[in-house]
N, C-alpha and C positions, 0 to 999 in steps of 0.2 A: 544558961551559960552561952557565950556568944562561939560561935565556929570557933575564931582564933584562937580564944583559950580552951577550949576543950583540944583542937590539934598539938600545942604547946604540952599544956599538962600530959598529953596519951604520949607523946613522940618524948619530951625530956622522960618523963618516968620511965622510958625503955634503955634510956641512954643514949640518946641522939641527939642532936640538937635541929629545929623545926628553921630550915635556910626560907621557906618561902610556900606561901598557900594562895593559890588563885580559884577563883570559881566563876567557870565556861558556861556561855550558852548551850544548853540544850543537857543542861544539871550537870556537866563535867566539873568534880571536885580532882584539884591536881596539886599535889602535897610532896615537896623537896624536903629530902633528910640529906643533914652529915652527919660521921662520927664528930664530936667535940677535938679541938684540936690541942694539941699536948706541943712545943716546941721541941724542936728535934725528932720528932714521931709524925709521921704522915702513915695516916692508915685511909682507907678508900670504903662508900658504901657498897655491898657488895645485893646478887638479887636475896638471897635469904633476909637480910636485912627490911629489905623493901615489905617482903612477905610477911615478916612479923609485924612491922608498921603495917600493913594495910588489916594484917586478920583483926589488931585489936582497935585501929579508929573505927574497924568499922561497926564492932560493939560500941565503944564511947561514943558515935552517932546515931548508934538506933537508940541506944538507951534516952542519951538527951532529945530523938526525936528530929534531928538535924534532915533534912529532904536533900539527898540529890539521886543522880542514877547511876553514875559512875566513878569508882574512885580510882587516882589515880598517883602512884606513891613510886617515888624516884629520888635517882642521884640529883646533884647540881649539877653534873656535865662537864665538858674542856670550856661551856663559856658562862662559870659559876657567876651570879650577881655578887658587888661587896658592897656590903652596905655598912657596915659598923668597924668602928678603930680595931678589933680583933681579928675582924676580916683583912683590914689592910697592913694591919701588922704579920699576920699569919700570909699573906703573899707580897711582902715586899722584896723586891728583886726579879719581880717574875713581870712579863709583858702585860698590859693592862688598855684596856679601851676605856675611856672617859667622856662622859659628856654635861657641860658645864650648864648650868639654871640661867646664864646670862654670857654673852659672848665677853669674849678678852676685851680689856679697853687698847684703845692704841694706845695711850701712855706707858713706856715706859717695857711693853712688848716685845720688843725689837724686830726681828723680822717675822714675828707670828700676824697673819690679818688681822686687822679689829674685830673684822664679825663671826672669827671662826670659834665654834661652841665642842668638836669631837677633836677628842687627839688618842693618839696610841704611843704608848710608849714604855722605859722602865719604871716602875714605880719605885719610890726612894722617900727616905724621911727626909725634909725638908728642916728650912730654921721656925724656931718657936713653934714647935708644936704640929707645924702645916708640914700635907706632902706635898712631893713635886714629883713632876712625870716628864723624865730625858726621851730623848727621841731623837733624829737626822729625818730629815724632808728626801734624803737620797734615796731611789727605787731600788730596790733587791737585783741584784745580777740575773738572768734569767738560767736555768737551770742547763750548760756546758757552754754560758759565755765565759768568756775569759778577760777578768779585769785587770790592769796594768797592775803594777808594783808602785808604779811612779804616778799614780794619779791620788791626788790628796783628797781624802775625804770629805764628805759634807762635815760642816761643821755641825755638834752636839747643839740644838735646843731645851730649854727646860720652861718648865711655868710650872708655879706652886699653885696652891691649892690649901683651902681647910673643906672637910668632908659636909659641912652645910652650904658650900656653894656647886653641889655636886646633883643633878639629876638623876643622872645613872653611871654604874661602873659596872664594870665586867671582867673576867678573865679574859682576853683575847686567845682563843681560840689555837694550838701551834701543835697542827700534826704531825705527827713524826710517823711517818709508813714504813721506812728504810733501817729504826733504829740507830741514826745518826741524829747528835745533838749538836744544833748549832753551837760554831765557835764563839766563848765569850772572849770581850775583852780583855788583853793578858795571858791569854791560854795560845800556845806552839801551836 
């Protein structure tokens, strides 16, 4: 049996689902779980979790015989990969980093460069099927500037998107140290 399906089979049959399996130089095997995701329920890998997943690949590896030296069994992190329509459904609304298989064309673009391939922004369903990712080109206020009242906004950009013209995606990463959640749009 090949690595990936023996990871797959040990991680679903625990009730997890297998986000992602890499193998490192110098035999580092490194093996991301989530719980499956439910709408409306957001639950989190916790380390107990990690430890059941590692005690039992690493019977389903000896047994198949699988060679490495280190196993390595984690959450997805604040900057989880998406790879599949359940992933981008299950984080639509939330900030997302993007990078395109081929740059923008200038047709039709507007003020986005032709050549540019990375954007950050909110991820949203689009028309027919495709998403799209809102975003402002404006820099963040720097932390006790003070911005006017009376200064108008960058204007909102968007570009759509279907997830086969997509190299990588990611959670973008949004610390919160203070317990303060940034203001969304619409919110006093």
């Amino acid at each position: 049996m090949a690595l990936q399906d023996i990871a797959q089979q040990t991680v679903t049959g625990l009730g997890y689902e297998l986000v992602e399996i890499e193998r490192s130089a110098g035999g580092l095997l490194r093996v991301t779980i989530d719980l499956p995701w439910k709408p409306g329920q957001e639950n989190f890998v916790n380390v107990e979790d990690c430890e059941k997943v590692t005690r039992q690949l690493q019977y389903a590896l000896e047994v198949e015989g699988i060679d490495y030296k280190r196993l390595e069994v984690s959450s997805p992190g604040l900057d989880r990969p998406l790879r599949s329509e359940r992933d981008f459904e299950r984080f639509a609304g939330e900030v997302v980093d993007i990078t395109l298989k081929s740059p923008v064309g200038a047709a039709g673009a507007g003020q986005v460069a032709a050549n540019r391939k990375k954007f950050r922004g909110q991820l949203g369903r689009g028309e027919n099927g495709a998403w799209q990712l809102v975003w402002s080109d404006e820099p963040e206020p720097k932390p006790g500037q003070r911005v006017s009242r009376k200064k108008e906004p960058a204007p909102l950009q968007a570009i759509g998107f279907m997830l086969d013209e997509l190299k990588e995606a990611r959670l973008a990463p949004v610390v919160d140290f203070k317990g303060r959640r940034p203001r969304q749009t619409g919110e006093s």
